[in-house]
N, C-alpha and C positions, 0 to 999 in steps of 0.2 A: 478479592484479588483474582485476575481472570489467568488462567493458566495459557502460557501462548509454549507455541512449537518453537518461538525460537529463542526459548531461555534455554531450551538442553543446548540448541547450537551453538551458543555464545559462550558457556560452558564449556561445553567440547573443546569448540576453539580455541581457547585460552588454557586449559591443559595441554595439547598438542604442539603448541607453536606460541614462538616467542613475537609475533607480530602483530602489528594493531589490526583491527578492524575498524571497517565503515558500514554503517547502518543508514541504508538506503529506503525510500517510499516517501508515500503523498503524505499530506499535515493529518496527523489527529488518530494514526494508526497503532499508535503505543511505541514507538520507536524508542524515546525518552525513558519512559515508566519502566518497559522492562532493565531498558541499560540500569537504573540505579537501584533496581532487585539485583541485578547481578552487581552490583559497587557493592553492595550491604557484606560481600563473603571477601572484602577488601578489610585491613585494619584502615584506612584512608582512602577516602575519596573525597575526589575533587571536581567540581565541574565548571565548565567554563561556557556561558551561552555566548554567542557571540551576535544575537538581539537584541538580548538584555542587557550587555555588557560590552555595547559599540567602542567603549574606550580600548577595550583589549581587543578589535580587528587591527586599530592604529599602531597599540603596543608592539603586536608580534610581523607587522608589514616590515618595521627597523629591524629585527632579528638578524645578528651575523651569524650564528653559530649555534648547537646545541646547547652551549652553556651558557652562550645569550639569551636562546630563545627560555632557559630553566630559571636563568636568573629573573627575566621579566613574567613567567609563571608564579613563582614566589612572592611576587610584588601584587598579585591581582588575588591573593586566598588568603586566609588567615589559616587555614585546612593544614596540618604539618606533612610535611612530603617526606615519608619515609621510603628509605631503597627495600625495593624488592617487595614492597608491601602495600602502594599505591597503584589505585585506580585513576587515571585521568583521564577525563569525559570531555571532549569538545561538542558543543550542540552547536546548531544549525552553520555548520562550518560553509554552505553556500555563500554567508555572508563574508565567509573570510578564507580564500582559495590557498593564499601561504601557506593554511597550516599542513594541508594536506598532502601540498608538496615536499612539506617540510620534516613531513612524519618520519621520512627514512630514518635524519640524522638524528631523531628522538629516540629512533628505535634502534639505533646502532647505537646510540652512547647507554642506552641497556638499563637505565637506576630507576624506573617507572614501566607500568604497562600500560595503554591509552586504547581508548575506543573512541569513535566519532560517527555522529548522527548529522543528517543531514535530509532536509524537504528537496524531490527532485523538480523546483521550480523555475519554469523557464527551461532546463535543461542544464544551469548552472553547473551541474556535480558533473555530468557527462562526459566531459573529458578531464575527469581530474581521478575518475573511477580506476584508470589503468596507470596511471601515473606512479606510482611509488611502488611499482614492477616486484616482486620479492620481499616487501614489507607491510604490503597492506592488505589483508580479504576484503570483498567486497559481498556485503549480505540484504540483498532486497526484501523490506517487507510490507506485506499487505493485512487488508481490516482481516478478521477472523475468521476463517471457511469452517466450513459446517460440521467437519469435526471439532474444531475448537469449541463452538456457539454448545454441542451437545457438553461436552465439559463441563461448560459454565452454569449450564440449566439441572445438571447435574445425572443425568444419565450416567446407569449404572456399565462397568466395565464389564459385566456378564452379558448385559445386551446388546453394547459393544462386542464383543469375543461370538458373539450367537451369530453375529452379521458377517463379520471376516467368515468365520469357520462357515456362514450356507455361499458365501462367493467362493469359497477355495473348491468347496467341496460340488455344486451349480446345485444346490439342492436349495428350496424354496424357504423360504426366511421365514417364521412363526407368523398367524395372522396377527398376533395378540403386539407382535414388534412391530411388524408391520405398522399396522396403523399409527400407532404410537408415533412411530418413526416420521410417516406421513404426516403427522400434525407437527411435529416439533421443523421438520423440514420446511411446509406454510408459515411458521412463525417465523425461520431466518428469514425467507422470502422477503415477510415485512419488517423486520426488526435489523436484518443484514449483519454487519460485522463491525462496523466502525466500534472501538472497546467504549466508548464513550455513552455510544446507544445503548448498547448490551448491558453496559453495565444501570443504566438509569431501566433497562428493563427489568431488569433483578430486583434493583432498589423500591423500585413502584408495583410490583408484581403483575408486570403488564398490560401498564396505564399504555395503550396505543396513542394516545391524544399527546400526552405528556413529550412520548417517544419522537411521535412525528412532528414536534414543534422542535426540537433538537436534533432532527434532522432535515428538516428546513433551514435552521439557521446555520449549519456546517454548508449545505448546499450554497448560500448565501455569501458564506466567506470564505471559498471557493470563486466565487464571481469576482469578490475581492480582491481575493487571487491573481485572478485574470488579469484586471484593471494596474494593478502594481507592475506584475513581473512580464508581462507579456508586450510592454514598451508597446511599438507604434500599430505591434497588430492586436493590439485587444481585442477591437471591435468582432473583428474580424474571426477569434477564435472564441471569445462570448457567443456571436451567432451561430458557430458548431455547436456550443455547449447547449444554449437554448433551445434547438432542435433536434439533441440526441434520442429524448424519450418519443418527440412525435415519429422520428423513424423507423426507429423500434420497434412501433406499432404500424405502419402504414405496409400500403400494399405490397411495395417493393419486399418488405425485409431488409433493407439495407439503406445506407445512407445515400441519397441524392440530392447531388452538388445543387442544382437548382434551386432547391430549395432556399441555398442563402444567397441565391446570386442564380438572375437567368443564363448568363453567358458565363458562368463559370468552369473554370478547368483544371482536373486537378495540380496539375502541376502551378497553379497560380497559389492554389490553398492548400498543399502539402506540407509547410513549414508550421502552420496554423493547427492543423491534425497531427504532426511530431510533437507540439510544445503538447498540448491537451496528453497522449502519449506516455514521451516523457517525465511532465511531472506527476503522472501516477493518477489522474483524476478520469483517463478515458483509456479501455480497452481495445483494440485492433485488431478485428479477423478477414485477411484478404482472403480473396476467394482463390482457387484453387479449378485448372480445366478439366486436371484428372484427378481423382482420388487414390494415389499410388505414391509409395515411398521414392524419392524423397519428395513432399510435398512443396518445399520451399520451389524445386523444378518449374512448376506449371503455377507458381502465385501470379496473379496479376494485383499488383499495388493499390492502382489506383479504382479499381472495384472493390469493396469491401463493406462489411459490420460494421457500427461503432459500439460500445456498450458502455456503461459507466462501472467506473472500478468499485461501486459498490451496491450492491440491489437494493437495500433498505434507504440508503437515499436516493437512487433512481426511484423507487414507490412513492417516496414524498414527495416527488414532481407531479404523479399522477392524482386526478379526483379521490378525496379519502374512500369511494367507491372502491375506488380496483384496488385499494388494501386489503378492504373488510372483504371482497369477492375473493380476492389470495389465503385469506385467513381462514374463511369459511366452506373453502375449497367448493366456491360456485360453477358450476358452468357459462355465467355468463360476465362480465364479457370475455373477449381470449386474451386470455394473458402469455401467450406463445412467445411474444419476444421478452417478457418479465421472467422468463423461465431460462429461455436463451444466456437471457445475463447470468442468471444463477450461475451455470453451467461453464459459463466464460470466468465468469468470477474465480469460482476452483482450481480448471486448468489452468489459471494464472497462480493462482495462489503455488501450484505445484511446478510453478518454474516451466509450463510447457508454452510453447506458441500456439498461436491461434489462427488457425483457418476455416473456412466453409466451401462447401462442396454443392451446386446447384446442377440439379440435370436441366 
């Protein structure tokens, strides 16, 4: 079982405060899995996909009332709904927008607690995020950043506490962590966060082969992705996506429009870089004229980084070369913009924006 940061959260939450929550991010990040770690400290839980269970988007669209919308909950579980003691879970509520707006009167009529999970595909969740204004948190999350992946690998909390205490204190970190650290660092590189990889890392005792054929095919249905939800511009945001890792690496450092289109401008193809965005599968660092607070001041938009929201399957796009050179911490080739991502990776992960600064 892989320990994530946002089980205390959800935790928290739900001691604190009588309101539901929404659990936001791209497919495949654990969004599901942890919600029903936390169902397990429920006498009842309930879940409701609304994928799986297309009949219950129709069921709750007729909803007049909270005791309607309870009465046709009851109808769709055999699960007993007891007050004050149930968990109800709505998964991939994109499919089904009602329920969301609907949550207040769930939550005002008080005899349940409700979480809800949701893929940011398309942008579907977007504006349904602020919607239920005083009844609903909203909690973003992403693959596992690199303190999680040490968790998992099992890194002792003494070598943990040895790193904090030489950053607090600007005194030099053990050589003996050091390296350590340096290696376990190379292997999220290529191994990255998705819980799914991480976890078949563990399982195989890091079979890379194994790894990256499982993250090839998440890359893959991701494209699939694309093809569904992204209606008439697919094409058009697939060709972002296909050309994120070449720019990555190319001269620039950063993404140019040309590349998918000679005459292209951004404002032609900025709806197409929001969706990718959005639903969690590409990162965004505009650049910035000056490096001074507030940075958002001097952004230019339409200049920017792309990165992919997660390094370990950005590396499976690359030649299994610049793995095994990430793994074996070669000098050749540069892996400077595989590094980049890392780095973008985290500061997302920590809820910050992302900019870059060019003299």
């Amino acid at each position: 079982m892989l320990k994530r940061k946002i089980d205390d959260y959800i935790r928290n939450y739900y001691e604190t405060t009588r309101n539901a929550l929404l659990v936001t991010g791209a497919r495949q990040t654990g969004k599901t899995y942890s919600i029903r770690q936390f169902g397990k400290s429920f006498k009842s839980f309930v879940e409701i996909n609304f994928i799986e269970m297309p009949e219950a988007v129709e069921l709750f669209k007729g909803a007049k009332s909270s005791g309607d919308m309870l009465l046709r909950l009851s109808a769709l579980t055999s699960v007993p709904l007891i007050k004050g003691e149930t968990l109800v879970f709505f998964d991939e509520v994109q499919e089904c927008p009602e329920i969301v707006t609907a949550i207040k009167f769930l939550v005002d009529e008080g005899s349940y607690r409700y979480i809800l999970s949701g893929s940011l595909l398309g942008g579907e969740l977007k504006d349904l995020r602020s919607e239920p204004v005083g009844y609903m948190g909203v909690k973003d999350m992403y693959p596992l950043d690199f303190e999680e992946f040490c968790w998992a690998i099992g890194v002792s909390e003494g070598a943990r506490q040895t790193i904090r205490d030489a950053c607090i204190s600007e005194k030099p970190i053990p050589d003996y962590i050091h390296d350590a650290m340096m290696a376990n660092f190379r292997t999220y590189t290529v191994v990255g966060g998705m819980p799914e990889v991480v976890q078949r890392f563990l399982d195989t005792r890091g079979d890379l082969a194994s790894i990256r054929q499982l993250q090839s095919e998440l890359n893959e249905q991701y494209r699939r992705d694309i093809s569904k939800y992204a209606s008439g511009r697919a094409l058009q945001v697939q060709s972002i996506y296909d050309q994120l890792p070449i720019m990555l690496e190319g001269e620039n450092k950063r993404f140019v429009l040309n590349s998918i289109d000679l005459k292209a401008h951004y404002d032609k193809y900025q709806r197409d870089f929001v969706w990718l965005v959005d639903a969690g599968v590409a990162l965004k660092a505009d650049i910035v004229t000056e490096p001074k607070s507030p940075l958002l001041k001097t952004a230019r938009p339409s200049q920017f980084k792309l990165y992919q929201s997660d390094t370990g399957m950005l590396m499976a796009r690359y030649p299994v070369g610049v793995a095994q050179a990430a793994y074996l911490d070669s000098k050749e080739p540069n892996l400077g913009g595989i590094y980049e991502n890392v780095v973008a990776q985290q500061l997302t992960a920590q809820n910050r924006q992302l900019y870059y600064y060019q003299t």
